[in-house]
C-alpha positions, 0 to 999 in steps of 0.5 A, spaced: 436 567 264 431 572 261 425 574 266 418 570 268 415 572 262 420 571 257 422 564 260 415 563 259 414 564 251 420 559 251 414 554 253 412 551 247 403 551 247 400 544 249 397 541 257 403 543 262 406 537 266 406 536 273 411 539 278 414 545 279 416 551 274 423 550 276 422 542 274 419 544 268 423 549 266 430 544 266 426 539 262 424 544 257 431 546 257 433 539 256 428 539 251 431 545 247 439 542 248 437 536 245 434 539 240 440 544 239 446 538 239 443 535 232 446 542 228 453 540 231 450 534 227 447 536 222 452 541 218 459 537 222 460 533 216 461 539 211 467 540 214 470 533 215 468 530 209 467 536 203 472 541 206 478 536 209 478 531 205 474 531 198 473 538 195 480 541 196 483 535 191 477 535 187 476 542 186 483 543 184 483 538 179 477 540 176 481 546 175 486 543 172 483 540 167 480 547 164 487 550 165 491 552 160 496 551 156 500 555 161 496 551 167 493 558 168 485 559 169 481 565 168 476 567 173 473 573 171 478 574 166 484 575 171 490 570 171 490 564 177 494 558 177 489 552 176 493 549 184 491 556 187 483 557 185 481 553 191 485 557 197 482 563 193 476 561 193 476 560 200 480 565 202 473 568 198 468 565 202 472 568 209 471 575 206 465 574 205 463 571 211 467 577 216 462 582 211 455 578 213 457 575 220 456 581 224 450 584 220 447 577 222 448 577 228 445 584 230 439 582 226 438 576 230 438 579 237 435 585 234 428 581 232 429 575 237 427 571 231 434 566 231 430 560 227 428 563 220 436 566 221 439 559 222 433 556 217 436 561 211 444 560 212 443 551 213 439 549 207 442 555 203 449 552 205 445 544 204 443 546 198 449 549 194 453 543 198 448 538 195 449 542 188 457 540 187 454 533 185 454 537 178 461 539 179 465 536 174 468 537 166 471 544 166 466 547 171 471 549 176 466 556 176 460 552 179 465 549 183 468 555 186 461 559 186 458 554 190 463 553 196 463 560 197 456 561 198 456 553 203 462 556 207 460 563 207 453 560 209 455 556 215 460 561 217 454 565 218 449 558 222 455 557 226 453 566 229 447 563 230 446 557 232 453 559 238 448 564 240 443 559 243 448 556 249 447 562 254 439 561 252 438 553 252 444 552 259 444 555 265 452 557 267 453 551 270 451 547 264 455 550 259 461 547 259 458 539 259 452 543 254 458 545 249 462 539 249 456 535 248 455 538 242 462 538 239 461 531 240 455 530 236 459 533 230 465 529 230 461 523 231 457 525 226 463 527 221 466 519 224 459 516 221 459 520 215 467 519 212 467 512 214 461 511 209 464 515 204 471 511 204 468 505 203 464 509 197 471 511 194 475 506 195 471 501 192 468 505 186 468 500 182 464 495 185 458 500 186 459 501 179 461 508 179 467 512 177 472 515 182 470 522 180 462 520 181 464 517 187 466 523 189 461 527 187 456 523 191 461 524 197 459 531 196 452 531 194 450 526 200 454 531 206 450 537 203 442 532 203 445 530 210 445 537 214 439 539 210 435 533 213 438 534 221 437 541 220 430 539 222 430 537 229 433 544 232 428 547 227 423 544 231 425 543 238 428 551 239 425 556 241 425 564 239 425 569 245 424 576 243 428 580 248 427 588 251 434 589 249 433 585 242 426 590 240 431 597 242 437 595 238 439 599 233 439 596 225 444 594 221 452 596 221 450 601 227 449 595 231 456 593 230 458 600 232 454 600 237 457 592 238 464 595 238 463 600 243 460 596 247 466 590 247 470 597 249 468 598 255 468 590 257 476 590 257 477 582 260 472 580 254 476 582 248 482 580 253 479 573 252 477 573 245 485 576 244 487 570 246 483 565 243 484 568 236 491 567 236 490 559 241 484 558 235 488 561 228 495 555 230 489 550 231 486 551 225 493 551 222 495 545 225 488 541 222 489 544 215 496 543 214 497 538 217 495 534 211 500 537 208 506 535 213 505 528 212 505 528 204 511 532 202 515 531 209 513 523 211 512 522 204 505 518 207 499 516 202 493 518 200 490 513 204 494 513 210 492 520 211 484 520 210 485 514 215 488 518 220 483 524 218 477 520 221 482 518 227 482 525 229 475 524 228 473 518 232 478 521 238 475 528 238 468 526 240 470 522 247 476 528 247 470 533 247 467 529 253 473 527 257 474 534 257 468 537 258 468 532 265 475 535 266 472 542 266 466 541 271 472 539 276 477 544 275 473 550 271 473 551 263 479 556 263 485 552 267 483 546 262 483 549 256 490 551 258 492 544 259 489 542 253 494 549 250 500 545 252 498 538 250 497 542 243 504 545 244 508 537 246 504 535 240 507 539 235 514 538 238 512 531 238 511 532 230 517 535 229 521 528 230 517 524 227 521 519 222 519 519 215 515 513 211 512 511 218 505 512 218 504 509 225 508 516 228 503 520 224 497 515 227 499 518 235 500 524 233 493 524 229 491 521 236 493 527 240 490 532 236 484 529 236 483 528 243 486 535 245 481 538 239 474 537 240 475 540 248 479 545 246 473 549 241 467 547 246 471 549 252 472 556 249 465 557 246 462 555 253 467 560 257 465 566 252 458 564 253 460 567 259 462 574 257 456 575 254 451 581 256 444 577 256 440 579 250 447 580 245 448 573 245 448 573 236 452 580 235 457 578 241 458 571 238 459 574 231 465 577 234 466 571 236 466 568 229 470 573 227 476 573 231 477 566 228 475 566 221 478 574 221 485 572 222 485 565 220 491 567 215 496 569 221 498 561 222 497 559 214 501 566 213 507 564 218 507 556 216 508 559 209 514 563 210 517 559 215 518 553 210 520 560 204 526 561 209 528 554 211 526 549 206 523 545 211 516 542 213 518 540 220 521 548 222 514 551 218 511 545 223 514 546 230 513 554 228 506 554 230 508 552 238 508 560 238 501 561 237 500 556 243 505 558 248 501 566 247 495 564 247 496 561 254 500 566 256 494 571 254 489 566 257 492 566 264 492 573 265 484 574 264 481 573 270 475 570 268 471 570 274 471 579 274 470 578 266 463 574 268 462 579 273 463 585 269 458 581 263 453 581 268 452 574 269 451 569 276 458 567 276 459 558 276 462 554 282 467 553 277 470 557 272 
């Protein structure tokens, strides 16, 4: 937890309350965790509401309209089918996030200056996502340059903002510290669809279009994460770091970042297996949508309420999970939660078609799997970091999900290219689960903690 006189800097000025340094230390701490759950908050509705329900459809319609008569648009002068331009443009923001997240990384922990950092990447990313309210007619340009810069912008706060976990928890606080955060996110994600359902289906009474009710749906996620972003602004404290003054600038920080994690084996073992667990969750969550339109033959509207289903269940998921942890380690709960995923998706595949209530259970276990599963992961390699790596180590971390994030995608396509059917490309995921818990069970946690240089927990 750093030395007397760092642990001291985290204090923030003003009369000192009574007790031990030790109880004033936990309460700062408290103080600081409070304050770090509103980021999950604050920037959890651009994923639910912008990103899995309203901009992908939006988008590709505003594209559509400027097509050709080919169906084709032309950015940059090149050719690209107007129903393409909004998984290239993601495809884009995710490149560019790979390019930025370790040089990121190695100047937060380079300086110890996190909050400018996390400042910048939230309200450059709340004001690109504010900024699709102006999205509409033919603009699918503005559409696609604003998407980029909001994703890559919270890929980036996501480096930062997961770099805090080791400074603000003691080890045995983690996995609960972890998972309260996630909950935060998805209740806030819940809060926010519910409002923009009501808003969307009921335009007309409001007096809007169904294209500006969209578009306020936008507009408002983005004023949302810039206004919650306020509270960890304030509440968390910088610690500029012996280690943070010596490292090395730049690109040669990522070098230098590289060679390290060689030499810490059972750390790259464990992000290994999360890459491969996390890219099938990942597939999972954005083609799931995609398994209830064309193979059940489900509505629009049955799918945005499954959405917020997976929504509502990931918070006490999250918390749920969290508890398990604390009794049985983080590492044997996220294996239980591997195959929990693995039964769900071979429940999906027998799923009848034109039965929404199926798709509602199967919704309903993802969502109490989903939450757990990520807080659990991030808080196990918080673990796995040396002290005073915290950004550049979690930008690996952030990499290792977003750098590979097209394996699931890729073999969901290609499985559906042979067969023909949505149910093989499905069930064809449960491959990413069963590796990913083979790899996991091999990694022992307690030595790869130990070789990291931190107090190993009771429970792990």
């Amino acid at each position: 937890m750093g030395t007397d006189t760092e642990r001291a800097a985290e204090v923030p000025p003003g009369p000192r309350p009574p007790g031990s340094p030790e109880r004033e230390e936990a309460a700062e701490r408290r103080r600081q965790q409070h304050g770090w759950y509103f980021y999950d908050w604050a920037c959890s509705v651009y994923s639910s509401s912008v990103l899995t329900v309203f901009l992908g459809p939006y988008l590709t319609a505003v594209a559509k309209a400027a097509a050709d008569a080919d169906g084709y648009v032309h950015p940059l002068g090149i050719p690209v089918r107007a129903g393409s331009f909004f998984a290239y443009t993601v495809s884009a923001s995710v490149i560019l996030s790979i390019l930025v997240m370790p040089l990121a990384g190695a100047a937060a922990d380079r300086t110890g200056r996190k909050k400018p950092l996390l400042a910048l990447c939230a309200y450059l990313g709340a004001a690109a996502t504010a900024g699709l309210f102006f999205l509409d007619g033919h603009r699918y340009l503005l559409g696609g340059l604003l998407l980029i810069v909001a994703n890559a912008s919270m890929a980036v706060s996501m480096v930062v903002y997961n770099s805090y976990l080791p400074q603000i928890a003691a080890p045995e606080e983690r996995d609960a510290v972890s998972s309260r955060g996630w909950a935060f996110g998805y209740a806030a994600g819940s809060l926010v669809l519910v409002a923009d359902l009501v808003l969307f289906t009921a335009h007309d009474s409001f007096g809007l279009s169904q294209s500006a009710a969209v578009r306020i749906c936008l507009a408002s996620a983005g004023l949302w994460w810039g206004a919650f972003t306020l509270v960890p602004l304030r509440r968390l404290r910088d610690r500029r770091t012996v280690s943070a003054v010596r490292a090395p600038h730049g690109w040669r920080q990522l070098a230098a970042t590289v060679r390290d994690m060689r030499g810490k084996p059972l750390t790259l073992a464990f992000l290994l297996a999360y890459l491969i667990y996390n890219d099938g969750i990942q597939t999972v969550i954005s083609q799931a949508s995609v398994y209830g339109s064309e193979e059940l033959g489900l509505s629009q509207s049955t799918l945005i309420i499954a959405v917020l289903l997976v929504q509502v269940l990931a918070v006490g998921g999250a918390l749920g999970m969290g508890r398990l942890a604390r009794v049985h380690g983080a590492q044997r709960t996220i294996l239980g939660s591997l195959v929990a995923w693995t039964l769900t998706l071979g429940a999906g595949y027998f799923l009848p078609a034109g039965a929404p209530v199926g798709f509602f259970l199967l919704a309903a276990c993802i969502g109490l799997v989903l939450g757990g599963s990520q807080a659990l992961s991030r808080s196990l390699f918080s673990h796995l970091v040396p002290p005073g790596k915290e950004a550049e180590y979690f930008s690996a971390y952030e990499l290792s999900d977003r750098g590979m994030s097209w394996l699931g995608p890729l073999l969901f396509g290609l499985t559906y290219q042979l067969t023909g059917s949505y149910r093989d490309a499905i069930v064809s995921l449960v491959v990413f689960f069963v590796l990913g818990f083979v790899l996991l069970a091999r990694v022992p946690v307690r030595q790869a903690v130990r070789d990291a240089g931190n107090p190993v927990p009771e429970q792990i």
